[in-house]
MIZA-217462 format. One record per residue (C-alpha): x, y, z. Coordinates in pm, whole numbers, plus 50000, padded with zeros to 5 digits. Example, Ala and Ser with C-alpha at 12.3 -4.5 7.8 and 13.67 -1.06 7.14 Angstrom:
! residues 2
512304955050780/513674989450714/
! end
This chain:
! residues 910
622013885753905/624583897353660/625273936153636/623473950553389/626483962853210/627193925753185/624313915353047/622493919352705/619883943652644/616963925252696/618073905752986/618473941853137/614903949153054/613223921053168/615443921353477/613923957653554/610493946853374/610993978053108/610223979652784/611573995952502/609124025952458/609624030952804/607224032453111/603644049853131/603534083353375/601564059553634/604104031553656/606514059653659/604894078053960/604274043254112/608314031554117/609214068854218/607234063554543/609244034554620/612864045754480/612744076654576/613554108054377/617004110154136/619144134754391/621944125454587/621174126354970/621334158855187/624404149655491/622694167655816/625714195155892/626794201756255/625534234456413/627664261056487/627714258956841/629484220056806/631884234256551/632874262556754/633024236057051/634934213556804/637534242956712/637894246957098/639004213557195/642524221057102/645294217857344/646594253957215/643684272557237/643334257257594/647244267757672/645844307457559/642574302857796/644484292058076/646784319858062/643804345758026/642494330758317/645534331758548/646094367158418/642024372258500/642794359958883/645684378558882/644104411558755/640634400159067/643024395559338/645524423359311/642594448459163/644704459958958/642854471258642/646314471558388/646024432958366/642714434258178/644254444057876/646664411757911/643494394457908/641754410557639/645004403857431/645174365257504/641774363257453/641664375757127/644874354657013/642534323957145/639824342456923/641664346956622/642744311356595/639194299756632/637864319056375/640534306456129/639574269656197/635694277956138/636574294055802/638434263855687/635634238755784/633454219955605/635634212155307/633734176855289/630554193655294/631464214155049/632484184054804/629304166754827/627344202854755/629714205554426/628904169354351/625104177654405/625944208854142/626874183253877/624034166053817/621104171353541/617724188153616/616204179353327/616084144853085/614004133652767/612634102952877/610034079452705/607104083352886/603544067152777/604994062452401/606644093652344/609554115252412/609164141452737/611204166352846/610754159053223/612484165453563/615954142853605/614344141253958/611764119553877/613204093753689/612914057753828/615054023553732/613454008353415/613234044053266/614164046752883/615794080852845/617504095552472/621074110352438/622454133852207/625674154652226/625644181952477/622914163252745/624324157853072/623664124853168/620804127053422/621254088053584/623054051853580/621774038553243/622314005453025/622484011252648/619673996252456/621074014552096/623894034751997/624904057451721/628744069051727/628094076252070/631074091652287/630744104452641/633334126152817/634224106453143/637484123653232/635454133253632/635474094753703/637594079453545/640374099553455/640744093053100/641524123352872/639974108652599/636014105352555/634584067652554/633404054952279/629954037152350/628394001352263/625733984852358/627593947252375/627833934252726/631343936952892/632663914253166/631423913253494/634453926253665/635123955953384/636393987153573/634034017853507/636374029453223/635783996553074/631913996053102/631054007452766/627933994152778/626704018453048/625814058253076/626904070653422/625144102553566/627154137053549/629244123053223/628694147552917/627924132952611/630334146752310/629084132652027/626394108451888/623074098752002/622044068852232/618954054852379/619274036152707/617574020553049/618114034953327/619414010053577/620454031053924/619244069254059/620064093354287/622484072354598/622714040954314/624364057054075/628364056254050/628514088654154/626214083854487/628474055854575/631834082154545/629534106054745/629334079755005/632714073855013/633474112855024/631234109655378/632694076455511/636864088655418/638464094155758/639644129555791/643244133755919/645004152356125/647994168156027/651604162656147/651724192956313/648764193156508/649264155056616/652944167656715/651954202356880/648994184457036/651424161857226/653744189557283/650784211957477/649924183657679/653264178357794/654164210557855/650724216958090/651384185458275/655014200758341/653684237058421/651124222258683/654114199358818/656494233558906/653704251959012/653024225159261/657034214259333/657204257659402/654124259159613/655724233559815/659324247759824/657414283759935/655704269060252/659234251760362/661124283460311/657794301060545/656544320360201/652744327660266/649884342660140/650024371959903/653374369659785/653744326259743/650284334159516/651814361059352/655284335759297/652964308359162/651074330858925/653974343358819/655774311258741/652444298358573/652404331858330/656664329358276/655804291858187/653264292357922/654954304457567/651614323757523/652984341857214/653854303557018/650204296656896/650034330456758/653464326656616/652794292256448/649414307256305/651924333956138/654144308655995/651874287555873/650074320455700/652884335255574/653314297755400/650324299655265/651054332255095/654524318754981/652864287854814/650214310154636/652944327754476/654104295854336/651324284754221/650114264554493/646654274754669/646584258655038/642724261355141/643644251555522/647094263455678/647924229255855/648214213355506/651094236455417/653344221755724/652054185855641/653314187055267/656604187455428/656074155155593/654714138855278/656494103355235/654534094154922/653044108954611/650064092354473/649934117254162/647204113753852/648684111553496/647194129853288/647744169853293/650054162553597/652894143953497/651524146653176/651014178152915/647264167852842/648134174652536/648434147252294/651264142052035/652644124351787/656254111751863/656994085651614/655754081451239/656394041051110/656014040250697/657394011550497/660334035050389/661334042450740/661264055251078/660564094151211/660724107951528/658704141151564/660184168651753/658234193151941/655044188152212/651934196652277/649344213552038/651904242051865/653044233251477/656784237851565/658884210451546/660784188851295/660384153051150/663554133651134/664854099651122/666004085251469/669274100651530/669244122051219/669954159151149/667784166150858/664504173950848/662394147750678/659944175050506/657624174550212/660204158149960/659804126750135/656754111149932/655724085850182/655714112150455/654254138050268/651534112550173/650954102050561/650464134750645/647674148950389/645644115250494/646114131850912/646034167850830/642914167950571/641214133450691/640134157351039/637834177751196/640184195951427/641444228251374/643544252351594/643544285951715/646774306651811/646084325652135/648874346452221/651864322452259/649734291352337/647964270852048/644194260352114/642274226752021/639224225751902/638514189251869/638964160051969/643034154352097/643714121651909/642734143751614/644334172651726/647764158551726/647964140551377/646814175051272/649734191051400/651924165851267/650764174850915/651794210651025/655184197551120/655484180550769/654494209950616/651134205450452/648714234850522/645754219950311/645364248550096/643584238149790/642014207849908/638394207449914/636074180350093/633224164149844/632384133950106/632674117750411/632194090150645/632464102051011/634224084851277/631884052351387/632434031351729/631704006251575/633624005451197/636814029351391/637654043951113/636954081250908/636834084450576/637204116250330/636844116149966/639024149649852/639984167949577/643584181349566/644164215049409/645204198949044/642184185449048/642704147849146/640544130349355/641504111249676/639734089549913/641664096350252/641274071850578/642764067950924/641164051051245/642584018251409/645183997351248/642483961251214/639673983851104/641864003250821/644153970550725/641213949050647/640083978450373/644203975150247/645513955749939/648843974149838/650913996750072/653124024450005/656914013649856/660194025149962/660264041449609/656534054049611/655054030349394/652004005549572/653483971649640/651443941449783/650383942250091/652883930250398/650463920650718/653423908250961/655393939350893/652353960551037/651273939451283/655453941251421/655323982051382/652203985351631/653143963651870/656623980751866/654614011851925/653094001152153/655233987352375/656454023952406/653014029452543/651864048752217/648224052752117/648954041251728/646654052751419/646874038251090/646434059950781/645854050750425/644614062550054/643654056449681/643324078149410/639754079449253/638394088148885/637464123148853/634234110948784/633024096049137/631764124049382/630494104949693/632144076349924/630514035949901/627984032650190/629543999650332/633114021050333/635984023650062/637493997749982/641473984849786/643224009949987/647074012350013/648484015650360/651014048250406/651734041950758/651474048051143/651344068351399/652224063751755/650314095751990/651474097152309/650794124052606/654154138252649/655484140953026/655814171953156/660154177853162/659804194853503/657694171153631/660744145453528/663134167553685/660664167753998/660274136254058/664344123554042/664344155854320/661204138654549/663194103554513/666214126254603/664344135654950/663114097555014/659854102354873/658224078854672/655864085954398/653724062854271/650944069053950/647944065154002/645774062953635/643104050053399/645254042953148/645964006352998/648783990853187/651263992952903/650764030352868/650854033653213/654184013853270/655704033452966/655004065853061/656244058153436/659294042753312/660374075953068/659004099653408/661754079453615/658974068053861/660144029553797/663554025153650/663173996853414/660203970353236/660443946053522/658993970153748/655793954753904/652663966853851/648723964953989/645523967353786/642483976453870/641273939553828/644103927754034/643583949554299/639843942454332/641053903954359/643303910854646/642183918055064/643053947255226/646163929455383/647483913055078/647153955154941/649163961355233/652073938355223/652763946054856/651213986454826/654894001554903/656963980754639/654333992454355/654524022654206/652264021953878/648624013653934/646734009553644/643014005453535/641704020253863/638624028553995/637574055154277/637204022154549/641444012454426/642904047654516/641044050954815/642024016854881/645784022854822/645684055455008/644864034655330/646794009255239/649914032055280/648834046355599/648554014155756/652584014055679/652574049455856/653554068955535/651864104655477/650344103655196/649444132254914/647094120254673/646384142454372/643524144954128/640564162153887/638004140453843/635254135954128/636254104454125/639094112654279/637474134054552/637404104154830/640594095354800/641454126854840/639724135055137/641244104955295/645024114555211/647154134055462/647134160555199/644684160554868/646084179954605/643554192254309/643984205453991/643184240053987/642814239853589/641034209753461/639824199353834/636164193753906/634794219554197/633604188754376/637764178054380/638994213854495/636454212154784/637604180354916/641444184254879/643844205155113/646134224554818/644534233254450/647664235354214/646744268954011/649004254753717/648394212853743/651944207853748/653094180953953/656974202153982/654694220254185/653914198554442/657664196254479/657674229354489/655504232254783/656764200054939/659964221054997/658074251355166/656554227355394/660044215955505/661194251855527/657854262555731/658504231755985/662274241856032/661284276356098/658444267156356/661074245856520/663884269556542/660854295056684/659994267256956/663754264157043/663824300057010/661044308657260/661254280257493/664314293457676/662954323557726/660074308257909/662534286658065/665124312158192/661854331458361/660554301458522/664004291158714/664544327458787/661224326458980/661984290159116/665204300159245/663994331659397/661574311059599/664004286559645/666684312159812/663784332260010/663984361159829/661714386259947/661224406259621/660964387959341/663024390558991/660094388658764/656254404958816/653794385358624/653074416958425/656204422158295/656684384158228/654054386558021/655864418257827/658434392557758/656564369557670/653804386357436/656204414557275/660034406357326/659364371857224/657044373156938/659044403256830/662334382956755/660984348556660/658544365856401/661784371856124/662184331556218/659094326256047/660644341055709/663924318755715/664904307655377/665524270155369/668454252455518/670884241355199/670094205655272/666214206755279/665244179654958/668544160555064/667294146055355/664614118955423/660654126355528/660504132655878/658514109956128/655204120356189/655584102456544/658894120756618/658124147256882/658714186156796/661264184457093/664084158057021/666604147157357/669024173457155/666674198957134/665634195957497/669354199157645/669684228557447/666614245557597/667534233257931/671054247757891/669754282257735/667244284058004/669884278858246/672394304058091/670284330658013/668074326058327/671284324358572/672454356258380/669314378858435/669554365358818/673094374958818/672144410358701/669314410658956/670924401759244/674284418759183/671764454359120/669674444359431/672374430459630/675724447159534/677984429559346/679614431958984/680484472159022/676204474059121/675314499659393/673264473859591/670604497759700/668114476059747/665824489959476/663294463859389/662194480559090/665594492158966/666914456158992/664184439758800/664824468358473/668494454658509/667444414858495/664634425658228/667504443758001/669814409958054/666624384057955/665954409857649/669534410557511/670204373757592/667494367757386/669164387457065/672084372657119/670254331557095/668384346456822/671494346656632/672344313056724/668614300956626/668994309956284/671424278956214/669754248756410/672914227456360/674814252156135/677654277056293/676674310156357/679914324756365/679744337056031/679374367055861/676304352355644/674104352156014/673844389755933/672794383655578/670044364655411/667214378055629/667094411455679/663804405755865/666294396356157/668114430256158/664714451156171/663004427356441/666674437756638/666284475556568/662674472256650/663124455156979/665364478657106/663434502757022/660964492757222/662624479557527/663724518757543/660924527957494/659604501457810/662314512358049/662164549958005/658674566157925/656664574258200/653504558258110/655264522758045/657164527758399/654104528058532/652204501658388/655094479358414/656384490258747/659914492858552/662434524258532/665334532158325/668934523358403/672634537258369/675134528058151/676784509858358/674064483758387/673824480658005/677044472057940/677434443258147/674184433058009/675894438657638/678814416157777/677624387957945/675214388257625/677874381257417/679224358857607/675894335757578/676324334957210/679574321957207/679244292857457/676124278857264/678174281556946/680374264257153/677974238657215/676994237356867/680464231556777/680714198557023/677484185056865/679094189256564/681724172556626/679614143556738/677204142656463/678224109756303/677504097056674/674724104056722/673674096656348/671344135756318/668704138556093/667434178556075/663724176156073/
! end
């Protein structure tokens, strides 16, 4: 069987055995017991005890438990009370980062409940003869229910009859502009834009009245199948988590390796009991960076407040890392790369050609011929006559708020309005005495007006066939009717056209003083003044956006429910395609083609026309398949699945429905695609900065481990490190200097360089010799200091002071960590520059504050105790100052050599 927006009326009726004056309240209960009630089905929701579970199968929260548990055995078998409050601290690190994953959940649940929020609760349905105001609930396929302007559309109806009905559509199908409503049967394969024969639920009718049979309720409607597909859209992980979830699991399986490889090593060098499960724990504690979970919550918060303040609202803190790994932009057109605001750019008369200068809805702006200088104002007769028929032939008018002009009205109207503005006509004077309102099905309005010296004019515009075919003169070069030219008209809309420009035709005749009402069938011997061609202008930073995304290898493509010329047009002056030949995909073509035929063409397409919710989810995967991150913007609930499914869904914070901010990752608070750009570039900055804080920190780890190792290794009987004050390091000298890292301002070359892989691992070979080589250089240093304090050596007393050596090798790993610091804040970049001081003053502070501290640690009483540390001489700093300085300049010095390699080993920063 056909779909009922493909067949006539009464086959739709008969199909669904209704009848015009609707069903009786018994057939109506009968059919509900077997449909079902009109509401969209309730998704069970996981308890809280398998989301917590959920949020704790995470390899970082598992890195913080294990080191709360070592530091819990620790803290049983010594008895020693202090290492409680370790635990307590890891524990509620572990904590905290649970608790942020449980407040971002549910963002699909929360879609469907503000899809659920959009439909009716009531409807006037005809029921046993008459009209009823009953529940929306209870209406059943073969229904008859009545529209009029303001009703919410309470189900999937066929039209039966139709009176200038429109129906604001804009949440599924992304067209600005309401749809104008028939009741003739459209083709079977007619996108839902195209259905014009059909009511969908949620819609909002605008204007006119309609009577229609319902065909589909509650999970059979259009919008229960986008609620399905909100459910069935595969929710992604992130970059970063796939990246840091393989980094945590290598890293354990290396931890567990040493511990075993120095277990071993301690029962061939005759180290037993006590002290070889002291070693272990020890190495365990130096190993795991406890303080990086904590630190990459902080970066990725500190993101989110940095993309707030420009405009972008990130509703889960992963998303704000995996903008910055965003290879394509799927991005809406209208409101996004548009203005939403729809205006006339080019005026065709039979005396000439005007651009119109100016956007949007404001009356500022001049009309001139292409190319020209001089206004074209009131003096020019055929464009002063063009623009009384659009500035008095309306029902639009606008209101000045502040420094932004309001529509009220429809925005076709809205913008031939302001072009009368521009022209100079204010309408003063002019009083209505008829009309004929806009009709689907004559598309055309009609006004008959009287001018202030009293004159009488009958004033038209609508669509160029409708208003031609009431034409039999048009306006002259020299003002004066001549006979009417078809061809030329026909040539100056499909010009207009071409340009993707929404073209209205406008024309007049002066009437007797005598007649005081319009003809009934419509006026008729008009004379044609001209055209318009409406466009909705692109938004200049979003043109300036995009050449920067293209700039930084990503691609953007448009996404839209515009007509494929508009479409192409608009993407052409945006600089998404870069000339006519570009290709194209409609929504038709699209439905035509597999799921691997979408795939071997999706990546060379960038305009995608006519679409439907099913397309852009369909695309979205499509590109994924190709292992491109994918953003995918929209409004319209429509758009919600698609969105879900995308690496990153970006709503529109403005015109967006709250069923699309629910399901995407980042609401744009101004709908400006430049801001996705924006925010594209703080994701890039935020991954840079957690990387430089994982080369940052790793060292340290690293340079604690091998001290431990080699202590074991050489049978030292007192070891460099105690667990306790490893995890000082760890927990407070650590997270103390890589927190400014967090704040970093982007590297210069940030939007020059291509996406990164999502496959590539955090730690690249190049990072991983550099952490080796730290870890060696600033591990062998604090054993230096160690041994030379324990031992004698270096100028050192050698007094065997356990305690008094370990301050010494703590105060070496704590200033050989300033000193990489300043090498960290340039990944690639050299350091030995006077701008490593500026830039970040966050840097200078953490300094201050760390020394602050480690004084603070070595010389108070109560810290000596707890940390089993003491304070040291001068002596003992400055060699610790020295051989400090000497670690930053030989990994500048290393910097320098990979430098000097770079086109070697072909780098890309990412």
């Amino acid at each position: 069987m056909a779909a009922p927006w493909a067949q006539t009326a009464t086959e739709v009726l008969d199909g669904l055995d209704g009848r015009p004056e609707g069903l009786t309240t018994a057939e109506a209960e009968a059919r509900l017991a077997v449909e079902g009630p009109n509401r969209l089905p309730v998704q069970p929701r996981d308890p809280w005890w398998k989301k917590l579970a959920g949020h704790l199968n995470d390899v970082l929260i598992f890195l913080l438990l294990i080191a709360a548990l070592i530091k819990a055995a620790i803290a049983i078998y010594t008895g020693d009370v202090t290492n409680w409050v370790d635990v307590s601290v890891i524990a509620a690190v572990a904590i905290i980062n649970v608790a942020i994953g449980m407040i971002q959940e549910g963002r699909a649940e929360k879609a469907l409940d503000a899809i659920k929020g959009m439909l009716s609760s009531r409807a006037h349905a005809l029921r046993d003869g008459s009209v009823s105001d009953v529940d929306a609930e209870t209406l059943v396929p073969g229904d008859v229910i009545k529209v009029r302007p303001g009703d919410r559309i309470p189900a999937d109806a066929r039209l039966l009859e139709a009176s200038n009905l429109q129906v604001e559509e804009a949440a599924l199908t992304g067209e600005s502009v309401a749809s104008v409503k028939t009741v003739d049967a459209v083709g079977e394969n007619a996108n839902v834009g195209d259905r014009t024969s059909m009511l969908f639920s949620s819609t909002l009718v605008v204007a006119g009245t309609g009577t229609a049979l319902v065909t589909g309720t509650g999970s059979n409607t259009e919008i229960g199948r986008i609620q399905t597909m909100i459910s069935e859209a595969d929710e992604l992980d992130t970059p970063l988590t796939k990246t840091m979830a393989v980094f945590g699991k290598r890293l354990a399986v290396l931890i567990l390796a040493m511990a075993a490889v120095m277990v071993v090593i301690g029962l061939l060098r005759g180290i037993t009991g006590p002290e070889l499960v002291s070693a272990t724990i020890g190495f365990a504690v130096a190993a795991i960076p406890e303080g990086l979970p904590a630190l990459v919550t902080i970066t990725l918060a500190l993101g989110v407040q940095a993309m707030a303040r420009r405009n972008a609202i990130s509703r889960q803190m992963a998303s704000v890392e995996a903008l910055g790994s965003v290879s394509t932009i799927c991005s809406d057109k209208t409101g996004t790369l548009t203005q939403n605001e729809m205006t006339v750019r080019h005026v065709s008369t039979r005396s000439g050609q005007y651009d119109v200068e100016g956007t949007g809805y404001a009356p500022v702006g001049r009309v001139v011929a292409p190319g020209g200088t001089t206004s074209a104002t009131a003096s020019s007769a055929d464009l002063t006559s063009l623009a009384e028929v659009m500035l008095l032939c309306n029902d639009a008018h606008l209101e000045q708020d502040g420094d932004r002009w309001k529509l009220i009205g429809e925005p076709t109207e809205g913008a031939v309005l302001v072009l009368g503005r521009k022209a100079g006509i204010t309408g003063d004077g002019w009083d209505r005495l008829a009309e004929i309102p806009f009709d689907s099905a004559t598309k055309y309005m009609a006004t008959l007006t009287q001018a202030p010296d009293g004159s009488r004019h009958v004033l038209v515009k609508g669509a160029l066939d409708s208003v031609r075919a009431r034409c039999t003169t048009q306006l002259g070069p020299d003002g004066v009717p001549e006979p009417f030219d078809a061809a030329f008209w026909e040539a100056q809309m499909t010009a207009l056209a071409d340009e993707g420009l929404r073209v209205l035709a406008a024309a007049r005749l002066e009437m007797p003083a005598s007649v005081g009402e319009l003809p009934e069938d419509g006026p008729r011997g008009l004379t044609m003044v001209g055209l318009t061609g409406i466009v909705d202008p692109p938004r200049p930073e979003a043109i300036a956006a995009i050449a920067e995304a293209r700039t930084a290898g990503i691609a953007v493509a448009m996404i839209t429910g515009d007509h494929v010329g508009t479409a192409k047009a608009i993407a052409r002056e945006m600089g998404i395609v870069d000339s006519d030949d570009a290709r194209t995909l409609t929504g038709a073509e699209l439905q035509a083609m597999s799921d691997v035929d979408l795939a071997e063409v999706v990546q060379s397409v960038h305009v995608f026309a006519r679409t439907s919710p099913e397309h852009k989810i369909r695309i979205v995967r499509a590109l994924q398949k190709h292992g491109e991150v994918v953003a995918m913007t929209g409004d319209g609930v429509n758009d919600a699945p698609a969105l879900t499914q995308a690496d990153v869904g970006v709503a529109m914070g403005i015109k967006g429905t709250e069923a699309t901010k629910e399901a995407a990752d980042i609401v744009l608070a101004d709908d400006n695609f430049a801001t996705i750009e924006r925010a594209v570039a703080e994701g890039r900055r935020i991954y840079d900065n957690i990387r430089k804080a994982v080369l940052f920190m790793l060292p340290t780890n690293g340079a604690q481990s091998l001290g431990l190792l080699f202590a074991v290794l050489l049978g030292w009987t007192v070891l460099p490190l105690l667990p306790v004050q490893v995890l000082w390091i760890n927990m407070v000298t650590s997270v103390t200097l890589a927190l400014p890292l967090a704040t970093e301002p982007a590297e210069p070359d940030v939007m020059r360089r291509k996406p990164r892989d999502p496959k590539a691992p955090l730690i690249t070979p190049d990072f991983l010799r550099r952490i080796l080589f730290v870890s060696v250089l600033v591990g062998g240093a604090s054993l230096l200091v160690f041994a030379a304090e324990f031992y004698g050596f270096l100028g050192f007393g050698g007094h065997g002071d356990g305690t008094l050596a370990q301050s010494a090798g703590l105060t070496m790993l704590t200033l050989g960590q300033v000193a990489y610091l300043f090498n960290c804040r340039f990944m690639h970049r050299s350091s030995l520059t006077v701008s490593v001081l500026r830039g970040n003053k966050a840097i200078l502070w953490a300094v201050l504050a760390l020394v602050a501290l480690h004084l603070f640690f070595l010389y108070t009483p109560f810290m000596q105790t707890l940390f089993r540390v003491t304070g040291i001489g001068l002596r003992e700093w400055l060699i610790c100052i020295v051989l400090a300085a000497v670690i930053f300049l030989v990994v500048e010095a290393v910097k320098a050599f990979g430098r000097r390699n770079e086109p070697k080993t072909a780098r890309r920063e990412g």
